[in-house]
Structures are given as structure tokens and as C-alpha cells.
C-alpha positions in Angstrom: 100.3 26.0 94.5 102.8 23.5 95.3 103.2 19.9 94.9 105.8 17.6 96.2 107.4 15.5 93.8 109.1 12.1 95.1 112.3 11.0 95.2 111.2 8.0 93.8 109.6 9.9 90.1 111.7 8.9 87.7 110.0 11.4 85.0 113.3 13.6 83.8 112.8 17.2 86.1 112.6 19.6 82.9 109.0 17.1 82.1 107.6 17.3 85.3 106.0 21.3 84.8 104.3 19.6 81.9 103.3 16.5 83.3 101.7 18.6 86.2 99.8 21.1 83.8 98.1 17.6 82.2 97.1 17.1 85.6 95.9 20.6 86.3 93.6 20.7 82.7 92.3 17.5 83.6 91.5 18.4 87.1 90.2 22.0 86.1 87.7 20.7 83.0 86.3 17.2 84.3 87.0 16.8 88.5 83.9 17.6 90.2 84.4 15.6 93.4 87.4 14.6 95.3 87.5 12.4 98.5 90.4 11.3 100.2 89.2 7.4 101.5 91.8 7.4 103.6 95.9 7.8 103.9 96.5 6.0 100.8 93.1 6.1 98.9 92.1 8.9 96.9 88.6 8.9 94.5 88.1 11.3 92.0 84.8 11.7 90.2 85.2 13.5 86.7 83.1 14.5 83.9 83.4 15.0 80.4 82.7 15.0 77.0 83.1 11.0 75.1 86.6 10.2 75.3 87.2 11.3 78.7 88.0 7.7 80.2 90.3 7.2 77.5 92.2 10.5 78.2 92.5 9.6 81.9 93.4 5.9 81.3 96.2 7.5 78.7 97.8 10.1 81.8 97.6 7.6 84.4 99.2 5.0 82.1 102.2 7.4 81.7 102.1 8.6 85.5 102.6 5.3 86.1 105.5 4.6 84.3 107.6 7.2 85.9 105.6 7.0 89.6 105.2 3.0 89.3 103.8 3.4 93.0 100.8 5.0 92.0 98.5 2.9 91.7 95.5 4.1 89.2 91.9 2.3 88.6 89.8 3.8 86.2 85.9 3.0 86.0 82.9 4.4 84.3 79.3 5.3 84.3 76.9 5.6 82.1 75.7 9.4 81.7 73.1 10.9 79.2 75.9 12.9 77.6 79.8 12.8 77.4 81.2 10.4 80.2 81.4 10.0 84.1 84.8 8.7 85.2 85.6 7.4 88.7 89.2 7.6 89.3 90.4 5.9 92.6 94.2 6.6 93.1 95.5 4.0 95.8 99.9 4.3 97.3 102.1 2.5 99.5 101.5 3.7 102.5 105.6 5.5 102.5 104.0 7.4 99.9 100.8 8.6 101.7 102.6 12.1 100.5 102.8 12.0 97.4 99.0 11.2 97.6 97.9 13.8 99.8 99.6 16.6 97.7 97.8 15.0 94.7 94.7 15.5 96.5 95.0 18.6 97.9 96.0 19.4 94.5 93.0 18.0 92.7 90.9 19.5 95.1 92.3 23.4 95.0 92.5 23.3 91.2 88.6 22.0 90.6 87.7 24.5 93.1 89.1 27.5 91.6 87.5 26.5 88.1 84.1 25.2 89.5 
């Protein structure tokens, strides 16, 4: 599964399998629905055990700094056990890419684990 990295990632290219395999874990444990709002506007829904917005908010902080076009809220919801994260994942529409790999991404790798 392939994902298109932009030009404008500034995360050195030997970091970038690892960076990616954060991703993956976190899409394969917590993501349980993906919708793509539109071109630019992605919403994850994840859960987890406690601690799970903080992990999220910790990888997008990060993602951030080396993808500053990402643009990353992260919201919660109460749940009986563990957490419920709401990820919305929002780009300049010249990076509409970027997000749709992400998604497709997202979507593939909570599939295969669901």
C-alpha cells in the first residue's frame, strides 16, 4: 500500500517508513470510521483505551511540524471505557493529495484489521 509523500514534508526520507508505521498502528488499533467531508476535509473516528487522545494529539503535533499544512483538530467523547477520539484532518486545497492518500490509507489499514 502506497502513500504519496509531498514535496513540501520536510520530515528527513530515512524517518518517513517510521513515521508512516505510527500512522498505520494507530489506524489499525483505534480507527473505526473514516469519512472524507470533502477534498480537503477528512474525519476520523477512533477508539481506545485512556490515553488515546493524548497519543493522537502527540503524532499529529509532530506530523505537523514536518507537514505544517496539515491541519489537525483533535476532539473527544465521553465513552463508558477507554476513549472516543474525533480526528478531523483539514489541507490547502494544493494539497487535496496528500489528504486523499491519507484517507485512502486510513481507510485500507482499519479495514484489514477490523
Amino acid at each position: 500500500m502506497s502513500f504519496v509523500v509531498p514535496d513540501a514534508c520536510t520530515l528527513p526520507t530515512a524517518a518517513q517508513p517510521l513515521r508512516l508505521a505510527e500512522f498505520d498502528s494507530l489506524f489499525a488499533t483505534a480507527v473505526r470510521q473514516v469519512d472524507q467531508l470533502d477534498a480537503t476535509h477528512t474525519r476520523l473516528r477512533m477508539t481506545g483505551p485512556p490515553g488515546l487522545a493524548a497519543t493522537v494529539r502527540d503524532l499529529t503535533v509532530r506530523e505537523t511540524g514536518c507537514c505544517s499544512f496539515f491541519a489537525f483538530t483533535v476532539a473527544t467523547e465521553s465513552a463508558a471505557d477507554g476513549e472516543v477520539v474525533i480526528l478531523d484532518v483539514a489541507v490547502p486545497e494544493r494539497h487535496a493529495g496528500a489528504l486523499a492518500s491519507l484517507t485512502r490509507r486510513a481507510s485500507a489499514v482499519a479495514k484489514r484489521t477490523a
